[in-house]
N, C-alpha and C positions, 0 to 999 in steps of 0.2 A: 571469700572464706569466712565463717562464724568458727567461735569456741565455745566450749563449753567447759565453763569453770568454777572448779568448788576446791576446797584448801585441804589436804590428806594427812598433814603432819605438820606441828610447829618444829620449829627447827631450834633447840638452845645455844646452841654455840654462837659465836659470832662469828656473821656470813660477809663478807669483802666481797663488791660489786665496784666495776671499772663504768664510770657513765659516760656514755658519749659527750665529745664535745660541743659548745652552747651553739646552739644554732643562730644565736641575733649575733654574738662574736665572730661566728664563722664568715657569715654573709657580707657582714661590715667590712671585714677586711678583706675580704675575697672581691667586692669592688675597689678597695683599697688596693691592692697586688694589679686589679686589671690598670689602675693609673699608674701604680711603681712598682713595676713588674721585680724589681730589688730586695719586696718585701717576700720573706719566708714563713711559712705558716706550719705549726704545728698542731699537734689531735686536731683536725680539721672535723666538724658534724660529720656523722653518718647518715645526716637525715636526708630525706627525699630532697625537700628544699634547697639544705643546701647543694644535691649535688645538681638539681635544675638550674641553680644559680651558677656554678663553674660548670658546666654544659652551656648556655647559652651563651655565658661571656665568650668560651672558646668556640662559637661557632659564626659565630661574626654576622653579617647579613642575613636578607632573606625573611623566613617566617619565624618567630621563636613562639614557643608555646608553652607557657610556666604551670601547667596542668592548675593543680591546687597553690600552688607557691603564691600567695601572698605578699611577701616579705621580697620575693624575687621578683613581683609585677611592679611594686611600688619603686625597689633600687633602680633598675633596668628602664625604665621608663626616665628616671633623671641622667642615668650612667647615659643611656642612648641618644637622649635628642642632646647632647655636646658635643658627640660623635662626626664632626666633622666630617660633611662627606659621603656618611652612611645613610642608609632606607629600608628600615626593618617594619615589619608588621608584629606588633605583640599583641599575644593573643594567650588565654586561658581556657581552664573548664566552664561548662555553664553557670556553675553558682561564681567565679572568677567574673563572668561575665556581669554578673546581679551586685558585686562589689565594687561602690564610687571609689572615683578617681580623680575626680572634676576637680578638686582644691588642689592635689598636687598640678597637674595637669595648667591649672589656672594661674600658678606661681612660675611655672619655667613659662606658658608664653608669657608673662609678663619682662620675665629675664631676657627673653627673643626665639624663644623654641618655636620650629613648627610639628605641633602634633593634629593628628586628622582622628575624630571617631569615625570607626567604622560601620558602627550601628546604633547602638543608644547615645547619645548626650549623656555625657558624663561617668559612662562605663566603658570599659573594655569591650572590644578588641582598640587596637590603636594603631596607626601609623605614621611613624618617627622618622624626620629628618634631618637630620644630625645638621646643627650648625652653632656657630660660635658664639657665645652671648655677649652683649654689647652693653646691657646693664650690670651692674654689681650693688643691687639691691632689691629686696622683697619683701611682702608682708604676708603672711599664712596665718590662716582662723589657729589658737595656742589650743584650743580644746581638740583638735582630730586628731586622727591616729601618730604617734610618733614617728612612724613610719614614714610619714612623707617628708617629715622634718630632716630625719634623717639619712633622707632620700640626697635633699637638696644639700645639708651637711658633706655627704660624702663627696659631692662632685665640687664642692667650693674651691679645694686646694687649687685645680687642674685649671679654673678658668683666669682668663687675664687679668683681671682685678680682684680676684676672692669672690667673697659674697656675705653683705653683712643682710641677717635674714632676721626682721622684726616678728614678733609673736602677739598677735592679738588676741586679747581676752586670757579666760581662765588657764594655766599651763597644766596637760593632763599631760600623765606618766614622764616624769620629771625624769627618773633614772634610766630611760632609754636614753634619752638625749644627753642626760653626762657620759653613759656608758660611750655610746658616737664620738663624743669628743672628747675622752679620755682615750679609747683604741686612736687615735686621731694622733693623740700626743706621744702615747707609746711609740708609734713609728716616726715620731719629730715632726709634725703637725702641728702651728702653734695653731690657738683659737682661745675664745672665753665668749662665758656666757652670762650675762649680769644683765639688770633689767630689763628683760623680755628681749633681751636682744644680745644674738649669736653672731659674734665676729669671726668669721677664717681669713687668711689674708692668701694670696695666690701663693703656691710652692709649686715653683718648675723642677728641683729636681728632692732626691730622698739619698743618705746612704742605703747601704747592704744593712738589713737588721732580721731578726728572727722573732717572732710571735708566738707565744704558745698561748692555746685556747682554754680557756678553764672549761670545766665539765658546765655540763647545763642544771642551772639551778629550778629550771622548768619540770622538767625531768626527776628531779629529785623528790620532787614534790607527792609526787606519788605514791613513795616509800617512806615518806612521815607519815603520811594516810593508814598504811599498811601498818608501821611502827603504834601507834594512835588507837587503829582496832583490834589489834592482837592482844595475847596476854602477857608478852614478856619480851615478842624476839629482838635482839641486838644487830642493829646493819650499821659496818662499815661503809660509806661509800669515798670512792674518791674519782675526779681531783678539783679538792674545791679549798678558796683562799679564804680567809675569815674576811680579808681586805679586798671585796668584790667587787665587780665594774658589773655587776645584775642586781635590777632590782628585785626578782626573787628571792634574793636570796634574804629576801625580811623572812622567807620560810622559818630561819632558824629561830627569829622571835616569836611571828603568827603563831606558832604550833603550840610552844610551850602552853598557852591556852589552853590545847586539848590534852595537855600534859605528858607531850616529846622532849625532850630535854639532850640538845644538839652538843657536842663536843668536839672542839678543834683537833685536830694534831697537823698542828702549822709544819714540821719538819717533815710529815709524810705525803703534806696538801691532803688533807683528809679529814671528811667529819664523820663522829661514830655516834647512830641515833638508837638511844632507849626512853624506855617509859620511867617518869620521874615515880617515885616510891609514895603510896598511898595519896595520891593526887585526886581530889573533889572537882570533876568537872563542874563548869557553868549551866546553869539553867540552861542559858541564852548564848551567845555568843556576836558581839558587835564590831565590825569594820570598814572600813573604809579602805575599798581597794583600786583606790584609782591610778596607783602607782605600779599595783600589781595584778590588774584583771587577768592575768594566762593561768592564773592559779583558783582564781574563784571555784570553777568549777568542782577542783581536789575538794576546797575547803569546806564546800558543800555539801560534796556526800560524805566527807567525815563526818562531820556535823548529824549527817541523816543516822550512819552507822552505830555513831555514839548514843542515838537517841535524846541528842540535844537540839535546841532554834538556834537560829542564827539570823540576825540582818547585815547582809551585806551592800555595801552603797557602791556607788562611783564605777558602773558598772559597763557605762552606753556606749563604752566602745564594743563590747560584746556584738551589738548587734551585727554588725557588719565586718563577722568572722567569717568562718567555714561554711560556718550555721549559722540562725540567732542566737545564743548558747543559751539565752537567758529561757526561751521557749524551750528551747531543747530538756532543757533542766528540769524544766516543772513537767512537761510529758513526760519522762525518765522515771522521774523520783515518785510522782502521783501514782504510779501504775505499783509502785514496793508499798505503798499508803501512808506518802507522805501529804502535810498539808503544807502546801507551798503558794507565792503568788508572785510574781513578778511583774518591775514597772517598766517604762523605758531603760532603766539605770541603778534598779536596788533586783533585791531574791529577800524573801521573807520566808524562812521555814519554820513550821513549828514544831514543837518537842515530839515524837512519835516514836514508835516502836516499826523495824523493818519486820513487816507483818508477811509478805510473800517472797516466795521463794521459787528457783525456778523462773525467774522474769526472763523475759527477751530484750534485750539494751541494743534500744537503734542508735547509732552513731552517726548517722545524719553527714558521710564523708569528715567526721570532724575526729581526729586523731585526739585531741584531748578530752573526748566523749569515751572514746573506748579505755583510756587507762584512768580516769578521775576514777569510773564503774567496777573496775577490775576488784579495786580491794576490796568490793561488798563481799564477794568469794569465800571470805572469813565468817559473815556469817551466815549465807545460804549460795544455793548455786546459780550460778546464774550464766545467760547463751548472750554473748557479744557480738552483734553482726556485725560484718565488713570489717572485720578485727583486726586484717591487714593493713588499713587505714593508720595504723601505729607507725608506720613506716615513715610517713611523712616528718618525724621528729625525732623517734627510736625504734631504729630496726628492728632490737634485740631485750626488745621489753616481756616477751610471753618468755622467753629464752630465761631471764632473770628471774619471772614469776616463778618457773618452773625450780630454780633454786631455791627457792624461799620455801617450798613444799605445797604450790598449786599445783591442780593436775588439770590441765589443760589439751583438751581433744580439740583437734579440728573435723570439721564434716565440711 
């Protein structure tokens, strides 16, 4: 399905939007619950992801297949080879298939897993033989994806000695890895994490406790964008804690740049986003998002919208997303006339005016391709292919746009 979308009305009032909840909290603990089944989760994602991640865990053996899930290849691949017993084949979509795996993959045999590729070295498909590890120690590159970190985090508690997991070299996206082990401790998980090295010690059992998921600060991200290019509109959103276990949620600082100016209401978990009053945007705009690359992409085409540059750094985990996002971005944005260039690890835009209207925005299967794009909408129209592709993170994102006063056809 594509849409076709242009913006028909600002809306003045103040509009209240419920966000799904955060997809990397969901997952976390939803591995979490499969080792302590005692644990209770509350606003659980809506997202695709997560629900291929509680679909596989409840399906036990056999083939699993995580389509696009990422975040569900990387879990499930450490949740499974400890699986005592079990023989699963996991397996993905084609570009799943073009996504390494080798470092994590390289860390558990080292702990004593047997994993088999089934076609490329070092990529998916896999298959997993669950058995019980005999080490309680490893070392993993600190620079990749947090993902895998927190792959091996999750499954530490469950094994016979813990797992105290060393981090070599540079530590990239720092706030994944406390979020891990903060949801860790919320359910009585002890651990710490101090010079490059992550101590769990084994927990055979858990009380009864309850979870509730904050909203996704990924998500939100969208609708500062939209706040940013508009002239005026006011969005409620909720539920989100000033005191976050996400690292996006630096959102509420990043933007004030573009001159969003975020406000708490700690008593309703809720932040209300407007435009700060006679605010001079930047020439340029400079950061360093190695903590928070899932938002680059937003902060980009704001950037582009606003008709200001931007460099943004610390980028290279992009590569090895959905898409390369970082190519993606510059195909994207060059076709509205922008001048952009990207490295392995930065995006350099310069100052430009969105000169066409009417673009076609490929999303390249990548769900944060199709909503970073959405808010150009304000100011010409524009056709989103594979629009459905939002579903992987927010079901009910075109549903929301439609409130804010886009008008949004499908064909």
């Amino acid at each position: 399905m594509n849409a076709l979308l242009s913006h028909i009305r600002l809306l003045n009032q103040e509009i209240h939007l419920e966000i799904t909840g955060s997809k990397s909290e969901s997952n976390r603990l939803l591995i979490l619950k499969a080792l302590y089944p005692q644990i209770q989760i509350e606003n659980l994602s809506e997202s695709d992801d997560t629900l291929v991640l509680k679909r596989a865990l409840e399906s036990g053996e056999g083939q699993i297949d995580v389509h696009h899930a990422g975040t569900a290849m990387r879990f499930l691949t450490a949740f499974l080879a400890r699986k005592v017993g079990s023989e699963v084949v996991l397996t993905g979509s084609e570009r799943m298939q073009e996504r390494p795996i080798g470092i994590l993959v390289d860390a558990l045999r080292a702990l004593g897993a047997e994993i088999l590729y089934l076609n490329k070295e070092g990529y998916p498909p896999l298959r997993i033989k669950g058995k019980s590890f005999d080490k309680k120690e490893v070392t993993i590159p600190a620079h990749t994806s947090s993902q895998y970190i927190s792959a091996l985090m999750l499954i530490a508690p469950s094994l016979p000695h813990g797992l105290i997991i060393h981090l070599q070299g540079e530590i990239t996206s720092v706030p994944y890895i406390n979020m891990t082990l903060s949801l860790m401790k919320r359910v009585g998980i002890a651990g710490k994490f101090e010079n490059a090295t992550i101590i769990i010690p084994s927990q055979p059992n858990l009380g009864p406790i309850s979870c509730i998921v904050e909203s996704d600060w990924s998500s939100a991200s969208y609708f500062y964008s939209i706040v940013a290019l508009s002239e005026g509109i006011r969005l409620k959103l909720s539920s989100y804690r000033y005191h976050s276990l996400q690292g996006d949620a630096a959102l509420s600082r990043l933007y004030e740049s573009l001159g969003v100016k975020t406000t708490f209401l700690e008593s309703e978990q809720a932040i209300v986003l407007t435009l700060l009053p006679n605010f001079k945007l930047p020439e340029r705009l400079t950061l360093n998002l190695v903590n928070t690359p899932d938002i680059a992409q937003t902060i980009a085409v704001s950037c582009f919208g606003l008709g200001i540059g931007c460099l943004l750094t610390g980028l290279h985990t992009l590569k090895i997303k959905e898409t390369d996002r970082l190519l993606a971005l510059q195909c994207e944005l060059q076709k509205m006339g922008a001048t952009i260039e990207v490295t392995e690890n930065s995006l350099t835009l310069q100052p430009s005016n969105f000169l066409n209207s009417n673009v076609v925005v490929h999303t390249y299967s990548d769900h944060r391709m199709a909503m970073a794009f959405a808010p150009l909408a304000l100011k010409g129209s524009l056709k989103i292919l594979d629009s459905e592709v939002v579903s992987k993170s927010f079901p009910s994102y075109w549903e929301d746009l439609k409130t804010l006063g886009f008008s949004i056809i499908s064909e």
